[in-house]
PDB file of the backbone (N, CA, C, O) and the ligand in Angstrom, with CONECT records:
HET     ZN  A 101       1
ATOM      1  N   UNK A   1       0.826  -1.208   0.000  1.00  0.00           N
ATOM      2  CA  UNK A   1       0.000   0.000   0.000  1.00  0.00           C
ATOM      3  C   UNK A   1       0.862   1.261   0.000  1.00  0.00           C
ATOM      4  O   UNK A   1       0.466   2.221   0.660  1.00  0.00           O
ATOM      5  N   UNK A   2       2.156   1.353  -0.772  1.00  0.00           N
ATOM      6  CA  UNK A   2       2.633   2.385  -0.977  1.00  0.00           C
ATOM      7  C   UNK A   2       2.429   2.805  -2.357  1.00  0.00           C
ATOM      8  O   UNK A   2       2.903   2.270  -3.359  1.00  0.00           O
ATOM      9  N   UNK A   3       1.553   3.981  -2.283  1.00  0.00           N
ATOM     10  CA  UNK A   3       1.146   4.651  -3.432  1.00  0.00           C
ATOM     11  C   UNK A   3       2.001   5.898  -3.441  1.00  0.00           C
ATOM     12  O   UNK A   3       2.176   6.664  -4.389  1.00  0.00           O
ATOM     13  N   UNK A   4       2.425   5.955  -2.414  1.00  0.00           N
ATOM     14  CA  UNK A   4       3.498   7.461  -2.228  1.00  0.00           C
ATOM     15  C   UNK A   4       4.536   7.598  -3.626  1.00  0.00           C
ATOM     16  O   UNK A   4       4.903   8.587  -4.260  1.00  0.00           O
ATOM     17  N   UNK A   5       4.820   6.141  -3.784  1.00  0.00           N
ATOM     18  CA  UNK A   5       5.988   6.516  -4.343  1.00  0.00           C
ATOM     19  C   UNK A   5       5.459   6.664  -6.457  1.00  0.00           C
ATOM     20  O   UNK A   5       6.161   6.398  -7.433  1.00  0.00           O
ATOM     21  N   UNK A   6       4.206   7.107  -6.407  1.00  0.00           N
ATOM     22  CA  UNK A   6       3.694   7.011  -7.720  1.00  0.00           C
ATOM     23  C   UNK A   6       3.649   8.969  -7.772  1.00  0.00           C
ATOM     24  O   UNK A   6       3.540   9.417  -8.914  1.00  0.00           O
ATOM     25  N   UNK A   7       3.714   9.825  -6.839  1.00  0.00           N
ATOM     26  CA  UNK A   7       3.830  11.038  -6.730  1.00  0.00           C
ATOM     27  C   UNK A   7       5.186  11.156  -6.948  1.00  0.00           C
ATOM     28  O   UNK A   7       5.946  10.429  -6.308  1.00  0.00           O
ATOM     29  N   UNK A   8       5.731  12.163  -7.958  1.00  0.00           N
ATOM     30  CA  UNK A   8       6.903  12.998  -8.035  1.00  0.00           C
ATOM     31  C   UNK A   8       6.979  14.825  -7.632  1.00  0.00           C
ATOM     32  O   UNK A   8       6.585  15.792  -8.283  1.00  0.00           O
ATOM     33  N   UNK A   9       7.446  14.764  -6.710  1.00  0.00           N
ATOM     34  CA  UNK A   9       7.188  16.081  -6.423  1.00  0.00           C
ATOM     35  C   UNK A   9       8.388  17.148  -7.312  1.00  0.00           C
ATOM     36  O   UNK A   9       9.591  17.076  -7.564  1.00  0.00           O
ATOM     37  N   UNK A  10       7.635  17.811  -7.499  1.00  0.00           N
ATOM     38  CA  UNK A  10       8.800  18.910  -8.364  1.00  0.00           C
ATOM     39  C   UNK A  10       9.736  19.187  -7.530  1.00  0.00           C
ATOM     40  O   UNK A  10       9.566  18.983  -6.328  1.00  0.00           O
ATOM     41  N   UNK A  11      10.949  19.727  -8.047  1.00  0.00           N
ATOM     42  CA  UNK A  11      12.141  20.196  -7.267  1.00  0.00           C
ATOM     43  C   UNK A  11      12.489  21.390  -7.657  1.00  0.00           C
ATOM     44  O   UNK A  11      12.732  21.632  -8.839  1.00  0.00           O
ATOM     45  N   UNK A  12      12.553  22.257  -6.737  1.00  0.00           N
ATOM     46  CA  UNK A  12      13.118  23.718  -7.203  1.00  0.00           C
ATOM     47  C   UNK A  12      14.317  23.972  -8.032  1.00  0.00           C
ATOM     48  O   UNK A  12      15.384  23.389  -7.840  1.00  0.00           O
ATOM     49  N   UNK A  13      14.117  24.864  -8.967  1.00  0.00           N
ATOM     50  CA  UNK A  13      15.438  25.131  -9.787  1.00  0.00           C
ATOM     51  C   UNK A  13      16.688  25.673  -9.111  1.00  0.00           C
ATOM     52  O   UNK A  13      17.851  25.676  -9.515  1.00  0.00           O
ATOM     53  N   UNK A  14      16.178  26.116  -8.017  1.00  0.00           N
ATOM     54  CA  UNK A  14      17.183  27.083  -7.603  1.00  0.00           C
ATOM     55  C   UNK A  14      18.309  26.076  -6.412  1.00  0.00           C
ATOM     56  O   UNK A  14      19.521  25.933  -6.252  1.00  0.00           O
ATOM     57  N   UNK A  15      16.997  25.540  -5.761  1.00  0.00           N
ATOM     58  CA  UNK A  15      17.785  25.220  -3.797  1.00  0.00           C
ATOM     59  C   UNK A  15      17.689  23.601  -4.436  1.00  0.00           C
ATOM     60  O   UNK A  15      18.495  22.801  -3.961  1.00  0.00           O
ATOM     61  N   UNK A  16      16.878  23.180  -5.334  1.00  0.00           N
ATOM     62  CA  UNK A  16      16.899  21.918  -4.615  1.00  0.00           C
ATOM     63  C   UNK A  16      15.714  20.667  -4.387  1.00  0.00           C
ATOM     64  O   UNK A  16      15.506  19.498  -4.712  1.00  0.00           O
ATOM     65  N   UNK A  17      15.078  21.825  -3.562  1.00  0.00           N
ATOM     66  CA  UNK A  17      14.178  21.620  -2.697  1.00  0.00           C
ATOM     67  C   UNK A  17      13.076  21.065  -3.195  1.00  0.00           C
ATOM     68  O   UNK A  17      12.345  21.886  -3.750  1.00  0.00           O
ATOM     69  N   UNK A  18      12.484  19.361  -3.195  1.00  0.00           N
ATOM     70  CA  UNK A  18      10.694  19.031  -3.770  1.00  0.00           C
ATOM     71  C   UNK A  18       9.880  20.192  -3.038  1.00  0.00           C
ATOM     72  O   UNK A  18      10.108  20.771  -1.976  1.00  0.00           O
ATOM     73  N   UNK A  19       8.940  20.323  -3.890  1.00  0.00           N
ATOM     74  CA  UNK A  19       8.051  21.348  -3.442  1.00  0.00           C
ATOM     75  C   UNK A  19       6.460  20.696  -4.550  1.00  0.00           C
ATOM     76  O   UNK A  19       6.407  20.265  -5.702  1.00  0.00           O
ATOM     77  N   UNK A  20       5.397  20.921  -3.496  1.00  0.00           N
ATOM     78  CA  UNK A  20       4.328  20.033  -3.675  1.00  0.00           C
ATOM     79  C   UNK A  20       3.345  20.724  -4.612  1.00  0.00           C
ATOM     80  O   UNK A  20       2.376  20.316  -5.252  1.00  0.00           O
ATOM     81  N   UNK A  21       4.032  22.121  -4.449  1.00  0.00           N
ATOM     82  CA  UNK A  21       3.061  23.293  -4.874  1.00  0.00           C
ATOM     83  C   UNK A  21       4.249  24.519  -6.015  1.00  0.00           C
ATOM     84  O   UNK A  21       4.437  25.688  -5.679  1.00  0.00           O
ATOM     85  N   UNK A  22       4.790  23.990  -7.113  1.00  0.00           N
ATOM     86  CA  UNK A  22       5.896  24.607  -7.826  1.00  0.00           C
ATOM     87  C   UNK A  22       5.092  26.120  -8.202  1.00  0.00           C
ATOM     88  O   UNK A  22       3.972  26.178  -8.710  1.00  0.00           O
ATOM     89  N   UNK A  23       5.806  27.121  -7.887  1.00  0.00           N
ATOM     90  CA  UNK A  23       5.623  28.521  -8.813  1.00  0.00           C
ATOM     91  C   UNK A  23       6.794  27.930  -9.813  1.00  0.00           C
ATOM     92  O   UNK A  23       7.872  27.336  -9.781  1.00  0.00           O
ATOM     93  N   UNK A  24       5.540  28.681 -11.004  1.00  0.00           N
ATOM     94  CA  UNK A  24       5.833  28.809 -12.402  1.00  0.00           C
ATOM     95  C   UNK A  24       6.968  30.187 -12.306  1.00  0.00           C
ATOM     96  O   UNK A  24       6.891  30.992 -11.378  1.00  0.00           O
ATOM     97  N   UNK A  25       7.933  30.294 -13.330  1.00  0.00           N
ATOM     98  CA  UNK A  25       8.796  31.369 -13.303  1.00  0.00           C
ATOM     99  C   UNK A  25       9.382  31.171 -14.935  1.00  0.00           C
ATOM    100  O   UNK A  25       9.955  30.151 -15.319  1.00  0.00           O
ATOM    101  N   UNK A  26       9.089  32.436 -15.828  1.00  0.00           N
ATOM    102  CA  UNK A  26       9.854  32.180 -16.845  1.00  0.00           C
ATOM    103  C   UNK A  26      11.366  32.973 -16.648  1.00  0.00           C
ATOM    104  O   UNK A  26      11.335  34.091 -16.133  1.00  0.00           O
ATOM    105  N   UNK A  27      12.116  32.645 -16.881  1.00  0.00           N
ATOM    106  CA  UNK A  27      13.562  32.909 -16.702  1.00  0.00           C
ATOM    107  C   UNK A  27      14.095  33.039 -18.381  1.00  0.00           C
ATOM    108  O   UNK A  27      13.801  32.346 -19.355  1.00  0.00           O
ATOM    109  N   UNK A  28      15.044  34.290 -18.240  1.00  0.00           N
ATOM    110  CA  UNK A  28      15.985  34.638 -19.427  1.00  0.00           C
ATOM    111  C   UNK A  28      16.658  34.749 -19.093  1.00  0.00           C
ATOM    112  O   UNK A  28      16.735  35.630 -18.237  1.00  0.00           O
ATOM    113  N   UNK A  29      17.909  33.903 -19.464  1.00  0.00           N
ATOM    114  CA  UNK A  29      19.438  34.209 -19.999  1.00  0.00           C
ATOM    115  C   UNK A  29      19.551  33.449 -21.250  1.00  0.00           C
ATOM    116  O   UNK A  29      18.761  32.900 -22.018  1.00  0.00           O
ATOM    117  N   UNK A  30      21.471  33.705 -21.136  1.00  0.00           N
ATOM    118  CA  UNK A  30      21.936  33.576 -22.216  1.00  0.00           C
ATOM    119  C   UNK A  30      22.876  32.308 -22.684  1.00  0.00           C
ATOM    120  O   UNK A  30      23.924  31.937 -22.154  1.00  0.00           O
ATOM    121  N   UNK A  31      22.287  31.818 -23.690  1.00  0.00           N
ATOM    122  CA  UNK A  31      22.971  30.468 -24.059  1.00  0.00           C
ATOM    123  C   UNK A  31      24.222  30.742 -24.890  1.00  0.00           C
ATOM    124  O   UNK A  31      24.428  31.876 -25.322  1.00  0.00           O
ATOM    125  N   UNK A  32      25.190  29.576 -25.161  1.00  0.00           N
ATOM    126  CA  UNK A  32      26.118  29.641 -25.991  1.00  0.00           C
ATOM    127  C   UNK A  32      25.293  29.125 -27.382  1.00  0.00           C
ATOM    128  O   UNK A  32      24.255  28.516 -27.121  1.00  0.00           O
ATOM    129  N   UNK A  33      25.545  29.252 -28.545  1.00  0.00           N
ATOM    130  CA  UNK A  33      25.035  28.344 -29.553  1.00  0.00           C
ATOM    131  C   UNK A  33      26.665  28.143 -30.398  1.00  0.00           C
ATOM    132  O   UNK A  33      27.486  28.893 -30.926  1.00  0.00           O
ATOM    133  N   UNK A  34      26.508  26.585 -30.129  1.00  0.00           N
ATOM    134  CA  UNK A  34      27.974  26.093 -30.661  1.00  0.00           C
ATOM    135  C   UNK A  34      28.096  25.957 -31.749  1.00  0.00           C
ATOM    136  O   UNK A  34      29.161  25.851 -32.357  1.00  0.00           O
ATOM    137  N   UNK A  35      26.872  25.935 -32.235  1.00  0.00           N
ATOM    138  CA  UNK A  35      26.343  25.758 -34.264  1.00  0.00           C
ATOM    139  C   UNK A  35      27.273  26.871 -34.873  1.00  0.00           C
ATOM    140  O   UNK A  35      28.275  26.664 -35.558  1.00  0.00           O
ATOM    141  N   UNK A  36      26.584  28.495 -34.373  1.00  0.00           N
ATOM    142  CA  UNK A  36      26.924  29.643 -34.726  1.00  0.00           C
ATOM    143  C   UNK A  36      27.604  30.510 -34.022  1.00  0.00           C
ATOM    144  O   UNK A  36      27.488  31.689 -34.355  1.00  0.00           O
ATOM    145  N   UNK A  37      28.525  30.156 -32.821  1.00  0.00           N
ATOM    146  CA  UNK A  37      29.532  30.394 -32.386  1.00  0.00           C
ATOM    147  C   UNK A  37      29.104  31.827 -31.924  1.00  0.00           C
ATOM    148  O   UNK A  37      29.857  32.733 -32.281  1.00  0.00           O
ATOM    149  N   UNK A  38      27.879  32.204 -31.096  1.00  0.00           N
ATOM    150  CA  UNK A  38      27.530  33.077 -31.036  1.00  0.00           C
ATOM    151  C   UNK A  38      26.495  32.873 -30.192  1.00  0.00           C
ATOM    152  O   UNK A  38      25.747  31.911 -30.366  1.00  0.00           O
ATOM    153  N   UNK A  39      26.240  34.130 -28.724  1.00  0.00           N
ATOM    154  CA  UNK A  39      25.436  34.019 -27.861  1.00  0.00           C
ATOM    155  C   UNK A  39      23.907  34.467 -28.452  1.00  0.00           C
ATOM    156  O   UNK A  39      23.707  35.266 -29.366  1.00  0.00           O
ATOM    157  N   UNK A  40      23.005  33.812 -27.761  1.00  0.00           N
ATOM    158  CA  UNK A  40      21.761  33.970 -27.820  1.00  0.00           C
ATOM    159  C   UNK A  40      20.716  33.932 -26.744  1.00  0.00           C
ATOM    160  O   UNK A  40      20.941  32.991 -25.983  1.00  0.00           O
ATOM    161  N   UNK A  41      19.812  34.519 -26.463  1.00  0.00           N
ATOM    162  CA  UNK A  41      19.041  34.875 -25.545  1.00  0.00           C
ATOM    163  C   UNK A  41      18.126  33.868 -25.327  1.00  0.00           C
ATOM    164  O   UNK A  41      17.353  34.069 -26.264  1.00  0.00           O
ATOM    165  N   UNK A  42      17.657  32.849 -24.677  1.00  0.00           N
ATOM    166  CA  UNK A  42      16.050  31.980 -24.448  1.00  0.00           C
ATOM    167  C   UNK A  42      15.837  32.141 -23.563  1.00  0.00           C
ATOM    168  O   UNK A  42      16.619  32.688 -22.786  1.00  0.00           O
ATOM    169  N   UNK A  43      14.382  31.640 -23.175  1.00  0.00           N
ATOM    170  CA  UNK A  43      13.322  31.886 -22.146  1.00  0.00           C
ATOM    171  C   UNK A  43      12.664  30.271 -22.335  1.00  0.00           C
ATOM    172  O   UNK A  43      12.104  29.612 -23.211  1.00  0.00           O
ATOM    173  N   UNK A  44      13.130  30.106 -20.892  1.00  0.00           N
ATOM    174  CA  UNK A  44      12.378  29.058 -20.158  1.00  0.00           C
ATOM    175  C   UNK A  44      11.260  28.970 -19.036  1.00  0.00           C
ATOM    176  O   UNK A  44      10.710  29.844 -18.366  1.00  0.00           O
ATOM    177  N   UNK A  45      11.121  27.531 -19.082  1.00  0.00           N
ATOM    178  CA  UNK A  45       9.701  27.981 -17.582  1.00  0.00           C
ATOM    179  C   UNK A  45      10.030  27.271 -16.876  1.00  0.00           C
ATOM    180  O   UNK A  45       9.615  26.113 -16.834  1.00  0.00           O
ATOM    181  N   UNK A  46      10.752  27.692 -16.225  1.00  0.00           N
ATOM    182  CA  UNK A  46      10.988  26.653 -14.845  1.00  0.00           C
ATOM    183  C   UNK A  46      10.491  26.718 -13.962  1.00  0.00           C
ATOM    184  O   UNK A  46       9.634  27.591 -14.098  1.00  0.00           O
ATOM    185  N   UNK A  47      10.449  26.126 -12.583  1.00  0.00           N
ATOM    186  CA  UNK A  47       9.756  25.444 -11.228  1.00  0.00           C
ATOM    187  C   UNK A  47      10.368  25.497 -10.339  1.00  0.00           C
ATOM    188  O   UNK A  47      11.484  24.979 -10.389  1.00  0.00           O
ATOM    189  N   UNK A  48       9.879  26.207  -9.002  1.00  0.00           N
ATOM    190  CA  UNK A  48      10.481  26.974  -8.096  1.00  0.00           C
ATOM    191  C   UNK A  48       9.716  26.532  -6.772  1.00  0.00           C
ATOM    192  O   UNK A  48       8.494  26.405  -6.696  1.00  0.00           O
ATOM    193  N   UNK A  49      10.554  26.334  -5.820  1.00  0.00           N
ATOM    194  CA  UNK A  49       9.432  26.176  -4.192  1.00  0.00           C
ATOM    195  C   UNK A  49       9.186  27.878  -3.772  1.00  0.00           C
ATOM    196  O   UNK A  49       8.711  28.173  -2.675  1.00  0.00           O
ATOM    197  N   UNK A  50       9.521  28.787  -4.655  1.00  0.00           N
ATOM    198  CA  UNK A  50       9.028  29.912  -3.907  1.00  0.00           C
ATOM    199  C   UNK A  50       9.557  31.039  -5.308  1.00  0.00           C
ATOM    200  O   UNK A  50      10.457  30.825  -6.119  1.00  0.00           O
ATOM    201  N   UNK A  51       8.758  32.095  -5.226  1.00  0.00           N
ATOM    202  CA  UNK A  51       9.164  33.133  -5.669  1.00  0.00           C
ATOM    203  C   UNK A  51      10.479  33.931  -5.278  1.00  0.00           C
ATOM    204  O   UNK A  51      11.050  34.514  -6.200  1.00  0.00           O
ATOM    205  N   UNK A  52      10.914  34.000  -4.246  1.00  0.00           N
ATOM    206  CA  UNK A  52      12.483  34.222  -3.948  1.00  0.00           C
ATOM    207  C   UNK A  52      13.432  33.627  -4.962  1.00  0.00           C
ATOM    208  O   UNK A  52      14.283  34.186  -5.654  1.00  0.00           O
ATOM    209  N   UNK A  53      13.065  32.304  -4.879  1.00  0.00           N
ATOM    210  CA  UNK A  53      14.138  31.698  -5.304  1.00  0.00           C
ATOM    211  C   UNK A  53      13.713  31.485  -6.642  1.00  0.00           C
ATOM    212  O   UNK A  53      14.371  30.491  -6.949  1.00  0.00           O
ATOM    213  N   UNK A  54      12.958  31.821  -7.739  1.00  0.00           N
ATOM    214  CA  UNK A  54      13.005  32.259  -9.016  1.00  0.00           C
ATOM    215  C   UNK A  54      13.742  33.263  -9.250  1.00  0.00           C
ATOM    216  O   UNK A  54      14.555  33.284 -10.174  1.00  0.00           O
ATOM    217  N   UNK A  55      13.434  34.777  -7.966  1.00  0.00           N
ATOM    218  CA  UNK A  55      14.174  35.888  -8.646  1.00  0.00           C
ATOM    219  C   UNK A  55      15.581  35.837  -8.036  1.00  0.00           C
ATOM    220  O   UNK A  55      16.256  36.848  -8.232  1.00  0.00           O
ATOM    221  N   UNK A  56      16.171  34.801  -7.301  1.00  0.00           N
ATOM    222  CA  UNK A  56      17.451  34.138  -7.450  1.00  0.00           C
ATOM    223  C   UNK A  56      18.286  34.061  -8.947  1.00  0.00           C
ATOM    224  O   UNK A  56      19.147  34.518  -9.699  1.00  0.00           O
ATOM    225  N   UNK A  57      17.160  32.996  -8.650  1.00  0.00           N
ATOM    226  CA  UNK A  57      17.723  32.439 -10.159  1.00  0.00           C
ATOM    227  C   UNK A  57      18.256  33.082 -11.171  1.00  0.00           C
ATOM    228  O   UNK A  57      19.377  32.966 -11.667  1.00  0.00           O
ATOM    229  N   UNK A  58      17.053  34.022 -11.546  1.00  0.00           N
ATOM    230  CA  UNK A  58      17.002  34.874 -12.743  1.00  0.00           C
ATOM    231  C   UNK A  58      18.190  35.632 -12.644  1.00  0.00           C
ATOM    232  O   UNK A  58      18.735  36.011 -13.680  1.00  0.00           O
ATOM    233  N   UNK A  59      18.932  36.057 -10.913  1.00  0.00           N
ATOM    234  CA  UNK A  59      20.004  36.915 -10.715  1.00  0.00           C
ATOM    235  C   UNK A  59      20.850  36.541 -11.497  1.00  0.00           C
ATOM    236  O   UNK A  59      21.457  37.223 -12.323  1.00  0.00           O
ATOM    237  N   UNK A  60      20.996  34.730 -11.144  1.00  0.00           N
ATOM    238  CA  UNK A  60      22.467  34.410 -11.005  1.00  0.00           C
ATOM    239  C   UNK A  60      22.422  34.538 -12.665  1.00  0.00           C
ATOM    240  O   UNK A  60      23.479  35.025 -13.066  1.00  0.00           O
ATOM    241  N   UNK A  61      21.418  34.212 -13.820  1.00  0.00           N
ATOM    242  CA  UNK A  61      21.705  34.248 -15.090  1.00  0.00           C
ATOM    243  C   UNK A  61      22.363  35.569 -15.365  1.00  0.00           C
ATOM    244  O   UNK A  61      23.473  35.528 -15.896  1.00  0.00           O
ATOM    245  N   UNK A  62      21.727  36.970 -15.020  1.00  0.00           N
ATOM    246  CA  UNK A  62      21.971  37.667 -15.751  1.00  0.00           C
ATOM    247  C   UNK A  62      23.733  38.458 -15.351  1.00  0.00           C
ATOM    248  O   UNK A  62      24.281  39.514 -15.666  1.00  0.00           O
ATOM    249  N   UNK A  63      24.013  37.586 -14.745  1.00  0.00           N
ATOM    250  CA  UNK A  63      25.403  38.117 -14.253  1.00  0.00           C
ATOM    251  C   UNK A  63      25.949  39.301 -13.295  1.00  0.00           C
ATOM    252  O   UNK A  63      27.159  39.444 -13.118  1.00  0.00           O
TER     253      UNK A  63
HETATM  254 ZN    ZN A 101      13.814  26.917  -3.845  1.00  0.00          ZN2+
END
């Protein structure tokens, strides 16, 4: 009777951390593109245990 283990709890982008209840966060930085040897900008949606630690995140991209 372990059904527990049929739940995956999201894990924060930032800490780590499963979190049962993910904030959505789209995040921009900057990729390498090795094709064209030249930086480029995308936007992702990543999953966060908290709004702090999205606008973490987003810090550490933009340098
Ligand atoms: Zn977190």
């Amino acid at each position: 009777m372990d059904q527990q283990q049929n739940v995956v709890a999201a894990k924060c982008t930032y800490c780590g951390n499963p979190t049962e209840a993910p904030v959505k966060a789209k995040i921009i930085d900057q990729a390498y593109d090795n094709v064209r040897r030249k930086k480029y900008v995308r936007t992702r949606e990543l999953e966060f245990c908290s709004r702090a630690c999205a606008g973490y995140y987003q810090m550490s991209c933009e340098g």
